[in-house]
C-alpha positions as CSV (number, residue, x, y, z in Angstrom):
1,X,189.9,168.2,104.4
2,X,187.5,168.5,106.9
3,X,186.6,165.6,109.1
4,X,182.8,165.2,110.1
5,X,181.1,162.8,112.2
6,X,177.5,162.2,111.7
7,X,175.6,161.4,114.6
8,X,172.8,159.3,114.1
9,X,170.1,158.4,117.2
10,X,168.0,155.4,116.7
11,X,165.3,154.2,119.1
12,X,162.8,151.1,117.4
13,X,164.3,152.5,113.7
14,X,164.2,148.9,112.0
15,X,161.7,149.5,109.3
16,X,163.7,153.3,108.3
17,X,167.7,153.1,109.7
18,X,169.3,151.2,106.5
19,X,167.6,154.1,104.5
20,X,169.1,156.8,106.5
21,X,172.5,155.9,106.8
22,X,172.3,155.0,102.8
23,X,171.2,158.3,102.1
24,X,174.1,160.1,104.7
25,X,176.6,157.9,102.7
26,X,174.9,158.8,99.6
27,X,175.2,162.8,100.1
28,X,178.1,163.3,102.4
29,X,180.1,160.5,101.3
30,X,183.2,161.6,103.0
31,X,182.0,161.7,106.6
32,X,181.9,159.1,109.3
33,X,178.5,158.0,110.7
34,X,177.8,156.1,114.0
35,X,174.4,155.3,114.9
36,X,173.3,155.0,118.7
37,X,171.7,152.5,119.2
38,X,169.6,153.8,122.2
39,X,168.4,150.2,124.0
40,X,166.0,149.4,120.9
41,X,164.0,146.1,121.4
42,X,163.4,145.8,117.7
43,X,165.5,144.7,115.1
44,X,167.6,148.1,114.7
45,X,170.9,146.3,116.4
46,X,171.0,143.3,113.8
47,X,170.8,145.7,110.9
48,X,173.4,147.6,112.2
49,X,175.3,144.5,112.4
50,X,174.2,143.2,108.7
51,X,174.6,146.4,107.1
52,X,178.4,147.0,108.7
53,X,177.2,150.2,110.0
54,X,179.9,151.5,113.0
55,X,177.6,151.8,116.0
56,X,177.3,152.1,119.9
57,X,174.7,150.4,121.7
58,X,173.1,151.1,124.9
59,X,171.9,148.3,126.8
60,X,169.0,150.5,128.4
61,X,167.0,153.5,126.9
62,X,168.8,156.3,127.7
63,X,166.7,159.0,125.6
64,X,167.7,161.7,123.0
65,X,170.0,163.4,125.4
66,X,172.4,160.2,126.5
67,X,172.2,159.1,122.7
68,X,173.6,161.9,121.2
69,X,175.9,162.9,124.2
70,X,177.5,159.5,123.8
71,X,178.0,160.4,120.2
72,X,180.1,163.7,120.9
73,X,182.0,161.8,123.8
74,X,183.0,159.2,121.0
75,X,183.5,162.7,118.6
76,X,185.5,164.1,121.0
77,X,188.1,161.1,121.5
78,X,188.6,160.8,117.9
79,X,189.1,164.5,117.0
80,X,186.3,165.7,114.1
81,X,186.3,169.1,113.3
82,X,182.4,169.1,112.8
83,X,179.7,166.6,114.5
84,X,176.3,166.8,113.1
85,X,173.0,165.3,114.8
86,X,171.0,163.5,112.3
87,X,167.4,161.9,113.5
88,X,167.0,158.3,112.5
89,X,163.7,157.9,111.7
90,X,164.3,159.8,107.9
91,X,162.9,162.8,109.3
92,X,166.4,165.2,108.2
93,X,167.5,165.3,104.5
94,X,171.4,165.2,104.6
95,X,171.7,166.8,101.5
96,X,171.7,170.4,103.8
97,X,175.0,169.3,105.7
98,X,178.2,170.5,103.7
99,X,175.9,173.9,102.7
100,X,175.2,174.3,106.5
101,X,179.2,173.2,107.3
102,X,180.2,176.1,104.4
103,X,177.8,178.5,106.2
104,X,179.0,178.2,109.2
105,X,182.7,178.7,108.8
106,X,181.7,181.8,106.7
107,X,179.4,183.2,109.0
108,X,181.6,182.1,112.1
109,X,178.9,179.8,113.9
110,X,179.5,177.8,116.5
111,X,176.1,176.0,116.4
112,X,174.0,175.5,112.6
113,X,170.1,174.5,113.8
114,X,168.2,173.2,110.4
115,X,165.3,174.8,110.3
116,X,161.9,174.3,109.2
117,X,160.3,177.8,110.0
118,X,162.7,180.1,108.5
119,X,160.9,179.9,104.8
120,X,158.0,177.4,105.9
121,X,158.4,174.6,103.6
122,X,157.8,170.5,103.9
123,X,156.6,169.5,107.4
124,X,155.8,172.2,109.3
125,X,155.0,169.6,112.7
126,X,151.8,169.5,114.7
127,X,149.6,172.7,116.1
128,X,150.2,171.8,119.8
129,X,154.6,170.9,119.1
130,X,154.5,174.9,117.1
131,X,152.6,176.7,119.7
132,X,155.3,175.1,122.7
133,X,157.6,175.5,120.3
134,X,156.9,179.5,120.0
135,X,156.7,179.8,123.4
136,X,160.3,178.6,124.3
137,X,161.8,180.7,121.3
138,X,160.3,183.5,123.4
139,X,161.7,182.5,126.4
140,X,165.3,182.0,125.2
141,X,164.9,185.7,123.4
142,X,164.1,186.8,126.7
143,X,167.1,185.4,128.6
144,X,169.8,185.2,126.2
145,X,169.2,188.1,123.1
146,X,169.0,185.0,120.5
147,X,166.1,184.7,118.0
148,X,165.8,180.7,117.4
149,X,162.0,180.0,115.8
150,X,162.7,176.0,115.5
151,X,164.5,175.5,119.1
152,X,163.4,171.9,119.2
153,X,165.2,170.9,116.0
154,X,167.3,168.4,116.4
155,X,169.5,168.8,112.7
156,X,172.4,170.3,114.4
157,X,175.8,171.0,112.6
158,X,178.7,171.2,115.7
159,X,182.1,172.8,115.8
160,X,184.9,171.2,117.5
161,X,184.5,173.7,120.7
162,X,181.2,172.7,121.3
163,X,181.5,168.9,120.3
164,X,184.1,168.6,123.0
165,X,181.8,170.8,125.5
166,X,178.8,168.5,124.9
167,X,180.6,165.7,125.7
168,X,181.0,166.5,129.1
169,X,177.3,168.9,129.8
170,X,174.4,167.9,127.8
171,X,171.0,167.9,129.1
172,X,169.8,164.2,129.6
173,X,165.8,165.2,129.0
174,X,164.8,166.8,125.5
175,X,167.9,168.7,125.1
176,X,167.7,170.5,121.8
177,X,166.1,173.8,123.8
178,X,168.0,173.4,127.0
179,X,171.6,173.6,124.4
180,X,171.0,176.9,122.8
181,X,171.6,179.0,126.4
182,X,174.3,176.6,127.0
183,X,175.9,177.3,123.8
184,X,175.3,181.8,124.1
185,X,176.3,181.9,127.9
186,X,179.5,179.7,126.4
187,X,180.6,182.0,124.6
188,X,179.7,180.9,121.3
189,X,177.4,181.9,118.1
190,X,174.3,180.1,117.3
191,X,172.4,180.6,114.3
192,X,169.6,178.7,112.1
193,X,169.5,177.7,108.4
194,X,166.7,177.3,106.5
195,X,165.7,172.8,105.4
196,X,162.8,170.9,104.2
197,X,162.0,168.3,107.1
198,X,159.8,165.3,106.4
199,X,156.9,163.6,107.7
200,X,158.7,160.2,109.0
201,X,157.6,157.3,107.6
202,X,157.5,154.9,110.1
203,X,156.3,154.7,113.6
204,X,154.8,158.3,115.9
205,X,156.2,160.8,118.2
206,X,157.1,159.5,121.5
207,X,156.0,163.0,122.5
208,X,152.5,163.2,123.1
209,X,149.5,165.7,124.5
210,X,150.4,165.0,128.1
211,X,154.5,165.1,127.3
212,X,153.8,168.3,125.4
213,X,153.0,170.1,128.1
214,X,155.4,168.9,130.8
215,X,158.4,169.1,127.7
216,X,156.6,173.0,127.7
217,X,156.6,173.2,131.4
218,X,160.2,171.6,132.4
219,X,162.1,173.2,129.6
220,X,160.6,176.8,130.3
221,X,162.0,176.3,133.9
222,X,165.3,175.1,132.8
223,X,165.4,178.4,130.4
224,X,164.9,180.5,133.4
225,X,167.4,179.1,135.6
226,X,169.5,179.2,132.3
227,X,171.6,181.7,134.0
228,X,172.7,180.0,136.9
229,X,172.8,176.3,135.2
230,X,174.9,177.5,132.8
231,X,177.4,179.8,134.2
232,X,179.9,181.7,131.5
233,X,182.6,179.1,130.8
């Protein structure tokens, strides 16, 4: 039997977390979860605690990038086969992960993206986030010979190999671009498969006009330097 680890980031997630982790439990009920806790200043910690959900808290915001890399570090120590990056604000519908798991052993991929351009269905995201979005799936084409359309998904499904390799390089800053040249110029196989996303509930993007267009700006840079950031390992 396989043994998955569900990685769940939570920043300000009271009013949507219990929900989440329900509905993980509910559709993959033999995997782990553990929630991160990035530095929330909301209730998120006490539900945690109520709720008996296994969690690590930071005691300051470390972003997307230090949550989820603390999440493969802990994946790494306690040996799962498969580590899967779930959003906690009810944004990722678990029900994809053991199709997405089956795919990729059969398929041989290293890295499964959910994606939510590959047949165009539930929430598509805003006009400014699909037009950077098109962009960096142009760039990474251009350096690494890998057609991506949603590079800024962050439902990822994670073999062993790369859980372990996360743990110790994973962009800090919006890292969900920067990993895909990371995971070619590794060696390893990255793929999409087609998910419904939907609209969160609660709360807005963090990420907005002015962010857009440095997250555009800094992450087209990084792609381009790919090469020598992320030498063959």
């Amino acid at each position: 039997m396989k043994k998955i680890l569900v990685i769940v980031p939570a920043y300000n997630e009271e009013a949507i977390i219990a929900d989440t982790v329900k509905d993980i439990h509910n559709k993959v009920p033999g995997a782990d979860i553990l929630v991160i806790n990035d530095g929330s200043g909301d209730n998120t910690e006490q539900i945690l605690r109520s709720t008996g959900t296994a969690h690590l808290s930071h005691c300051l915001n470390l972003g997307i990038g230090g949550a989820v890399q603390s999440g493969y570090q802990y994946a790494a120590r306690h040996d799962y086969d498969y580590v899967v990056q779930i959003d906690g604000d009810g944004q990722h519908d678990p029900a994809y992960i053991l199709p997405m798991i089956e795919w990729m052993e059969k398929e041989q991929i290293d890295v499964g993206i959910g994606s939510r351009f590959l047949e165009k269905e539930g929430f598509q995201s805003s006009t400014m986030r699909r037009t950077g979005i098109w962009v960096l799936s142009g760039l990474i084409h251009l350096m690494c010979r890998v057609r991506i359309m949603d590079v800024t998904s962050g439902y990822r499904v994670v073999n062993r190999r790369f859980a372990e390799l996360f743990a110790k390089h994973y962009s800090d800053d919006y890292p969900e671009s920067d990993s895909i040249p990371f995971v070619v110029y590794a060696g390893g196989k990255v793929a999409e498969y087609p998910v419904v996303m939907r609209e969160r509930v609660t709360g807005h993007s963090s990420i907005g006009f002015g962010k857009s267009v440095y997250y555009i700006v800094k992450v087209s840079i990084s792609i381009l330097l790919s090469r020598l950031l992320y030498p063959k390992l």
